[in-house]
N, C-alpha and C positions, 0 to 999 in steps of 0.2 A: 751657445752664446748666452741661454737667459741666465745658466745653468754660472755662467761665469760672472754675469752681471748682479746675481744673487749675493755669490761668495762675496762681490769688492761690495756690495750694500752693507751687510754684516760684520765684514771687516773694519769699513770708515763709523757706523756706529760704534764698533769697539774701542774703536780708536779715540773718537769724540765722545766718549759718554764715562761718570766713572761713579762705581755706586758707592752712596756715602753710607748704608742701611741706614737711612734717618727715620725711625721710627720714636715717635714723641710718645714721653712720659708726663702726666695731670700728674703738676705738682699742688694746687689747689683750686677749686671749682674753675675758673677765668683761666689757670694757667698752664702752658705745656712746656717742656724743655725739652732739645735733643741734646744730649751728652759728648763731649766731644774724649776722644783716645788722652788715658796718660800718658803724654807719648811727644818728642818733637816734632813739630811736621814734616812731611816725608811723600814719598810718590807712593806710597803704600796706602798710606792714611786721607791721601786727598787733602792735604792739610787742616785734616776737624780734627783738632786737637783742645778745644775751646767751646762752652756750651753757646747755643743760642735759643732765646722763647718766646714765644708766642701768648700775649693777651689779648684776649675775647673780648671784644666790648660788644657794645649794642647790633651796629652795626659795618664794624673790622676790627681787625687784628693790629695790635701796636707790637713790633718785635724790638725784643731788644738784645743786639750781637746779633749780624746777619752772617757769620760762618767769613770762611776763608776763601769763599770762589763764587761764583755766578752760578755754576750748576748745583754748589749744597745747596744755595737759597733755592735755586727752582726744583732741587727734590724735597725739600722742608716745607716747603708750600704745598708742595700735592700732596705729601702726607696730612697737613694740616685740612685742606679743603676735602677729605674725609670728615673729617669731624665735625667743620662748616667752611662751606665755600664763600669766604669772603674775602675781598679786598684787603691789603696791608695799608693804613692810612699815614703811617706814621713809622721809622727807625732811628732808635735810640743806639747807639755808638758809647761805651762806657770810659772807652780808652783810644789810646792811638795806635795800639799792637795789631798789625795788619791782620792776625788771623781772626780777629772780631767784626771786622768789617769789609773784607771785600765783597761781600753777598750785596753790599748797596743796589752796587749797578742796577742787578734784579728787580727788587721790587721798583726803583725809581723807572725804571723801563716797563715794565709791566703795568705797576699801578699811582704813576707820579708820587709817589711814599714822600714825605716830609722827610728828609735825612736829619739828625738831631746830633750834639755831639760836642767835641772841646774844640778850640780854637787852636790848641796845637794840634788835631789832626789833619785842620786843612794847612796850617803854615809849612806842615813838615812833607805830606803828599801831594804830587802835584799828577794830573794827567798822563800819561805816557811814560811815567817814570818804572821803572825795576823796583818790585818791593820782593823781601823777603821769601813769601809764599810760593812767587814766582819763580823761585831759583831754585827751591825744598821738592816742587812738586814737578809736573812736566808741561809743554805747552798744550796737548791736549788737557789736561784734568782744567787749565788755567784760564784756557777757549772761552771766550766773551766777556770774563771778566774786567771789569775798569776801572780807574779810578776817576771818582766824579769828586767833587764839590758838599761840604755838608750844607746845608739850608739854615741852619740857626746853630751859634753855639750856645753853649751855657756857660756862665762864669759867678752864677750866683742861686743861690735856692729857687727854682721855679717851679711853676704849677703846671701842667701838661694837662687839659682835659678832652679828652675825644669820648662821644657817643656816649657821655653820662659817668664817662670812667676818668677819676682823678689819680696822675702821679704827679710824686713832688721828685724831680731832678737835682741831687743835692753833691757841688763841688765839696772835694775834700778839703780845698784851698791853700793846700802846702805839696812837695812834691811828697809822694805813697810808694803807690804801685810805679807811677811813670809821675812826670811833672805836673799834668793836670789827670785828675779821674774823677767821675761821678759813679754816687751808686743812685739806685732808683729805688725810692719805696711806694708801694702798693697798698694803702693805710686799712682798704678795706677790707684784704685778706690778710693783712699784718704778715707780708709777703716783700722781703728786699733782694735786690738782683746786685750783687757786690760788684759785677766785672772782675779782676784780677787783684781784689783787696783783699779778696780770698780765696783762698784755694783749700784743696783736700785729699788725701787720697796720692797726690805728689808735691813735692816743693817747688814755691814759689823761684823764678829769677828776679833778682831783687838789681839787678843790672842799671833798670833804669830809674829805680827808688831810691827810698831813704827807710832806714828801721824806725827814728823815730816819726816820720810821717806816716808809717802804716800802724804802728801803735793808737797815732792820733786817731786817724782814722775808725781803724777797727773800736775804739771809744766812743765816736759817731755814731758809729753803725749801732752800737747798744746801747745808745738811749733812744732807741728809734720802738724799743716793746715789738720786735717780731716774731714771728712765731715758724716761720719758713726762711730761710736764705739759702739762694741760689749763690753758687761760687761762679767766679771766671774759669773753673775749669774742678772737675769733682763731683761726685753723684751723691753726696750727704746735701738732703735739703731741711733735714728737722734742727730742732733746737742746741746738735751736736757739730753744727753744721762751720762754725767758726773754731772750733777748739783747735784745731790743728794749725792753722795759721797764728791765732793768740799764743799759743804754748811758744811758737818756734822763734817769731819776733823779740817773747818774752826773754827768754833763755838767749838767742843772739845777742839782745843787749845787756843782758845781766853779765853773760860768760866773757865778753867781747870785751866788755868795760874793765871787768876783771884783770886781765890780761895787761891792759894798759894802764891799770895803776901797779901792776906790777913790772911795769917795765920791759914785758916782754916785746922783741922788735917786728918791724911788719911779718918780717922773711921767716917768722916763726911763729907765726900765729896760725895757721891752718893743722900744723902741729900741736898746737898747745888747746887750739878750740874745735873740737871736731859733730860737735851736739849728736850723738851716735843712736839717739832715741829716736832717729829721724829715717836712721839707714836702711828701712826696710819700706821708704816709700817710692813710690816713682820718681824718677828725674835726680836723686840722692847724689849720683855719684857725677852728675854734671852739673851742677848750679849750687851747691853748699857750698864748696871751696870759695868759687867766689863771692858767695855773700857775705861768708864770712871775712873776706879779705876787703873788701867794700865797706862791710861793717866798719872794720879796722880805721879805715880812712875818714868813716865819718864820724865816727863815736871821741876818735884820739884831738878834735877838734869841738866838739863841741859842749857847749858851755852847761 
């Protein structure tokens, strides 16, 4: 009998538990990131497909992008309470794309975390709803996670200071990445955390964007004099760390525009614009087609 009571022990931890290997990488002295898969979310991946990080302050942790589930947060924190065992005071939320923030619950459960974030992430989630991650992944990997409430949004340049340490939270204030986005900069490591305004390493889906609001954007983001940027999803953090998103928007809108002063029709524009300098990154053969046809639609309208 223990002999059987052991097996079903083993077995329901298997079952409820799923390892994310969240092992964090010091992107500079205060900051750590765990690297999320170039990759869709998926029951394999646990849905980390998206970074999330961790800044040091005096005395907690401010993260910003708490993962896709309840359990990456709570294996990203015992990773992190290696390095120091503190408190999360604060989560910063960059966007409304579920795999950035279902980790909430976590720290708000744990350690009452200030949730931070855009106003369309609470209009559009509500409690008990079916998101995305939950469908990708399975009911165990998804076990505790919730959707709560964010505590404050942001909809204009703000100052964040906890335990001596200053960010400024700064809306893109056009639609970008999605309708509302903030990146966060870090002035004193000359350290900015893009959320999904960049990426690297795969392409972006540009689904809920606009080309020329992530143009604007990524303009923003460089007159900002940084020296590090963290993407919403990508392992280049040095000063290379935007080229791949700038190049692709660029050329989307040069090629795309093209296209339509030549007349070409919608139904032939995936053919005529295929950006092929691109086709050897992740995600290529699922999400270009339609930015490009996206593109189409809003480029052929605007002024």
């Amino acid at each position: 009998m223990l002999r059987i009571a052991t097996l079903c022990t083993l077995l329901m931890t298997s079952l409820w538990s799923f390892d994310y290997h969240t092992t964090p990488k010091q992107i500079t002295k205060h900051v750590w990131c765990f690297f999320g898969k170039l990759e869709a979310p998926s029951k394999s991946n646990g849905g980390f497909m998206s970074n999330s990080c961790y800044l040091k302050t005096q005395k907690s942790y401010i993260v910003i992008d708490s993962g896709p589930t309840y359990q990456f947060a709570a294996q990203a924190y015992k990773a992190m309470s290696k390095i120091a065992k503190l408190p999360v005071s604060a989560v910063i939320n960059t966007h409304y794309h579920d795999d950035h923030w279902l980790g909430n619950s976590y720290y708000k459960e744990h350690f009452g975390a200030r949730l931070i974030g855009t106003k369309l992430q609470n209009d559009t989630f509500k409690p008990g709803m079916t998101v995305r991650i939950q469908k990708m992944t399975t009911p165990e990997i998804f076990s505790q996670t919730k959707i709560i409430p964010l505590d404050e949004t942001v909809n204009k340049e703000t100052n964040l200071t906890i335990g001596g340490t200053t960010l400024t939270l700064i809306p893109v204030g056009t639609k970008a990445h999605t309708a509302e986005d903030i990146f966060v900069v870090f002035s004193d490591e000359k350290i900015i955390f893009s959320g999904d305004l960049v990426m690297n390493g795969r392409l972006t889906s540009n689904r809920d964007g606009s080309v020329l609001g992530q143009l604007k954007a990524h303009a923003m983001i460089n007159k900002r004099g940084w020296k590090s940027l963290v993407p919403g999803h990508g392992t280049i953090t040095d000063s290379h760390a935007m080229e791949e998103s700038s190049l692709y928007f660029k050329l989307l809108k040069e090629r795309v525009s093209k296209a339509i002063e030549e007349d070409v029709p919608a139904e032939e524009i995936t053919k005529k614009v295929t950006l092929p300098e691109f086709k050897d990154k992740a995600m290529y053969n699922v999400v270009n087609k339609r930015n490009i046809f996206d593109a189409y639609g809003e480029l052929e309208f605007a002024e």
